[in-house]
TIVEXNU-695029 format. One line per 8 residues: number of its first residue (from 0); their letters; for each residue y, x, z of N, C-alpha, C, O. Coordinates in Angstrom, 1 decimal, decimal comma. Each point is the difference from the previous one (the first is absolute). Layout:
// residues N
NUM) A) Y X Z Y X Z Y X Z Y X Z ~ ... $
END
This chain:
// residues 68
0) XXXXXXXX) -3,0 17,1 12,1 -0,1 -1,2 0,7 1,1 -1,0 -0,4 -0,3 -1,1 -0,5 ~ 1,4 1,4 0,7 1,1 -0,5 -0,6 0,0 -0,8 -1,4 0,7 -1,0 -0,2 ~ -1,4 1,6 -0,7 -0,5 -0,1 -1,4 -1,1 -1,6 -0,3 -0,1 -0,9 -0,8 ~ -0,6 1,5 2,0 -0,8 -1,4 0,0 0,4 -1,3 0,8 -0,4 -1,1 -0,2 ~ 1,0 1,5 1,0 1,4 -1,3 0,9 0,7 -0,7 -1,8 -0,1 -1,2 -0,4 ~ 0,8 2,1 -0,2 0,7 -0,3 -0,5 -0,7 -1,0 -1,3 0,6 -1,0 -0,5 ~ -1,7 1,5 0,2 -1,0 -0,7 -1,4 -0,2 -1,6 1,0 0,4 -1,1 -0,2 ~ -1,1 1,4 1,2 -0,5 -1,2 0,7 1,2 -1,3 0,1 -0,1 -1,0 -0,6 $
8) XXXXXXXX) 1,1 1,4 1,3 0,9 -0,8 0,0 0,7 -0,5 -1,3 0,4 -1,2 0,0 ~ -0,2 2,1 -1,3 0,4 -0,5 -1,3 -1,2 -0,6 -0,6 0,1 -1,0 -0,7 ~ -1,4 1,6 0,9 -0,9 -1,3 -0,8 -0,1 -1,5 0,6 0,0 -1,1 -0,5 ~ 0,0 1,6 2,0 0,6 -1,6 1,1 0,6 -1,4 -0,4 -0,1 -1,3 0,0 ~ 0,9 2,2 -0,2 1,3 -1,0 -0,4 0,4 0,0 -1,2 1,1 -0,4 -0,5 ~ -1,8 0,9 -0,1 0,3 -0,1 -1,9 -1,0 -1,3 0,0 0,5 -1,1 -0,4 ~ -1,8 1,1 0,9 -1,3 -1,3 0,1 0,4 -1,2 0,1 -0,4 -1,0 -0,7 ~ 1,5 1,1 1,7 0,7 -1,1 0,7 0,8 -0,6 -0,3 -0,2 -1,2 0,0 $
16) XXXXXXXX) 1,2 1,6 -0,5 1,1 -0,4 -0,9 -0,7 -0,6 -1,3 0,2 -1,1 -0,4 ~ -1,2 2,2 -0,2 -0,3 -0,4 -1,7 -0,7 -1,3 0,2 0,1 -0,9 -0,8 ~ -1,0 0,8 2,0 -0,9 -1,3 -0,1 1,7 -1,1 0,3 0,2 -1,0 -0,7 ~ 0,5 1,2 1,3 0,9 -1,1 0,6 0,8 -0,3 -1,7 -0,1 -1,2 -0,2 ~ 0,5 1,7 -0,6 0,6 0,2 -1,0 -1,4 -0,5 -1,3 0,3 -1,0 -0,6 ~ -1,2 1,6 0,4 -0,7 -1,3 -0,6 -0,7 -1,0 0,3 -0,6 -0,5 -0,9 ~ 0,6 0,1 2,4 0,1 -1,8 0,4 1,6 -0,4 -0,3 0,1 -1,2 0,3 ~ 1,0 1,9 -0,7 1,1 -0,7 0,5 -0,1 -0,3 -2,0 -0,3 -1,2 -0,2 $
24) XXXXXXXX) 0,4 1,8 -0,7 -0,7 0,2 -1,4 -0,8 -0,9 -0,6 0,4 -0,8 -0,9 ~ -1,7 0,8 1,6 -0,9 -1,0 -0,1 -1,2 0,6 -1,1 -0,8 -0,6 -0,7 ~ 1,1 2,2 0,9 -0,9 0,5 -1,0 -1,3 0,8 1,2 -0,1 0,6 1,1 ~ -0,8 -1,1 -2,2 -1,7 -0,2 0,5 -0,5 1,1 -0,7 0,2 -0,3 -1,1 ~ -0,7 1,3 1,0 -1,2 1,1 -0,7 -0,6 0,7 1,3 0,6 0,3 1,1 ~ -1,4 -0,3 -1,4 -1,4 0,9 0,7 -0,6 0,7 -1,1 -0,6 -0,2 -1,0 ~ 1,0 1,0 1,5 -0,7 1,2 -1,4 -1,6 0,3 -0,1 -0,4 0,5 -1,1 ~ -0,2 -0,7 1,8 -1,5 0,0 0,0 -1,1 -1,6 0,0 -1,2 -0,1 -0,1 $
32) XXXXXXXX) 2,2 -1,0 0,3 -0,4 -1,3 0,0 0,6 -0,6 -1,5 -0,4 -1,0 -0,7 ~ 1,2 1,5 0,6 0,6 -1,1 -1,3 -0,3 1,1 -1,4 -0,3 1,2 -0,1 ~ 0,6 -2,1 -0,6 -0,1 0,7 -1,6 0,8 1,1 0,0 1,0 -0,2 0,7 ~ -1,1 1,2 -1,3 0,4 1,6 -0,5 1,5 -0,9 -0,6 -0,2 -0,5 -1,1 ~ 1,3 0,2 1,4 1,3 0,1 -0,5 1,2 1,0 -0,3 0,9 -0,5 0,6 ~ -0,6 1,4 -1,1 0,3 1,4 0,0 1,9 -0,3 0,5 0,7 0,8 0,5 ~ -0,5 -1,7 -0,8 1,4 -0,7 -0,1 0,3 -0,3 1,2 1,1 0,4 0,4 ~ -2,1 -1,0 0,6 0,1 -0,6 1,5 -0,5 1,5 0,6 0,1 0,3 1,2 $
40) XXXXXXXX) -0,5 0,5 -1,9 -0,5 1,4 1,4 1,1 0,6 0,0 0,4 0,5 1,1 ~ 0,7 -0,2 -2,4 1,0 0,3 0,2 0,6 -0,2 0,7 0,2 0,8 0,9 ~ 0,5 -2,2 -0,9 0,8 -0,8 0,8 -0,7 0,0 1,2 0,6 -1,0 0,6 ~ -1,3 1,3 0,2 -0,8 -0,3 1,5 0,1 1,8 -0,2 1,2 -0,2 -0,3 ~ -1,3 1,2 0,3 0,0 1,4 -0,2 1,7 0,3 0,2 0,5 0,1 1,1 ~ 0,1 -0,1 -2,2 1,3 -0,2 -0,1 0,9 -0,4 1,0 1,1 0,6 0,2 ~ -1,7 -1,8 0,5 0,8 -0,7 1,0 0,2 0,8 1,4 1,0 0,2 0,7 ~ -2,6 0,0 -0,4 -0,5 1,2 1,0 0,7 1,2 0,3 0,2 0,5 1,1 $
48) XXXXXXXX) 0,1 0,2 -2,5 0,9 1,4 0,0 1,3 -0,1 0,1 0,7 0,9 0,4 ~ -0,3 -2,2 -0,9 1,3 0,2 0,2 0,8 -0,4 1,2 1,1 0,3 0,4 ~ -2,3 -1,2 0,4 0,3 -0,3 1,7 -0,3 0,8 0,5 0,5 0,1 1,1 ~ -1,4 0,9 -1,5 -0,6 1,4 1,1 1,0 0,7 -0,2 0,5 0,3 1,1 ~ 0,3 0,2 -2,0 0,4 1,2 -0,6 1,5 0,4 1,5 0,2 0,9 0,9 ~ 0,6 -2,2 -1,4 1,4 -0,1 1,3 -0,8 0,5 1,3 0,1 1,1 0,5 ~ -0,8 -1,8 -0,2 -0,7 -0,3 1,4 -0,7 1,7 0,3 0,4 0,6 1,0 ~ -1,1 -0,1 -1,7 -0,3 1,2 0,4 1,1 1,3 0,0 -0,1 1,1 0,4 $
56) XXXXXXXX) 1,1 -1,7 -1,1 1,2 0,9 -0,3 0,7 0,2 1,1 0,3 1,1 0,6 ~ 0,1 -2,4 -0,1 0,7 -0,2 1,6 -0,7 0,5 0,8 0,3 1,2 0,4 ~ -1,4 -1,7 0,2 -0,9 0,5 0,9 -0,1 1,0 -0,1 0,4 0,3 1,2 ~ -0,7 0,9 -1,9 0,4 0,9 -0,2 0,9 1,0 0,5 -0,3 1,0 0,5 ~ 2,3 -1,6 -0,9 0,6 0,1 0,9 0,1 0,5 1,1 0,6 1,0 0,3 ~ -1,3 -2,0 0,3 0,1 -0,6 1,4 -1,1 1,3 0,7 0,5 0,8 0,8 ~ -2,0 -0,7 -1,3 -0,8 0,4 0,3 0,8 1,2 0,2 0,5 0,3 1,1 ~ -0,2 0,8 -2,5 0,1 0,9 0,1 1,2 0,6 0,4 0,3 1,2 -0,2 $
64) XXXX) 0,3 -1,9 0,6 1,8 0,4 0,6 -0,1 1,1 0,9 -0,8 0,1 1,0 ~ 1,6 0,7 -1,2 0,4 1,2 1,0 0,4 -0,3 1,5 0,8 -0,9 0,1 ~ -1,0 1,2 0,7 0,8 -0,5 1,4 1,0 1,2 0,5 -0,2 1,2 0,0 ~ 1,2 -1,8 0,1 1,4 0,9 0,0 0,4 -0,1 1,4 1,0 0,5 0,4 $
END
C-alpha cells in the first residue's frame, strides 16, 4: 500500500510542477495532436523524469523511514 501512496503522490506532483515549468518555458507539444517531433518528445519526456526522479526519491524517504 505504501508503494502505491508513494507512485501516486510522485506522479502528482511531478504533473504539477512539469505543467507549471513548461508554461513558465513556453513550450507547447501534445504528443497525439501535434506533428510526430522526436526532438520535442524528448525534451517534454526528459523534462518529466528528471522532475519525477528527486521527487519520488524524497518521498520515498519520508514514506519509507523507520520509526525509532
Amino acid at each position: 500500500m505504501k508503494g502505491f501512496i508513494l507512485g501516486i503522490i510522485s506522479v502528482f506532483l511531478t504533473v504539477i510542477i512539469h505543467e507549471g515549468v513548461l508554461s513558465l518555458i513556453g513550450f507547447n507539444y501534445a504528443l497525439f495532436s501535434d506533428e510526430f517531433n522526436f526532438l520535442s518528445l524528448l525534451v517534454d519526456l526528459g523534462l518529466f523524469v528528471a522532475i519525477f526522479m528527486p521527487i519520488y526519491l524524497v518521498a520515498k524517504k519520508f514514506i519509507f523511514r523507520k520509526a525509532h
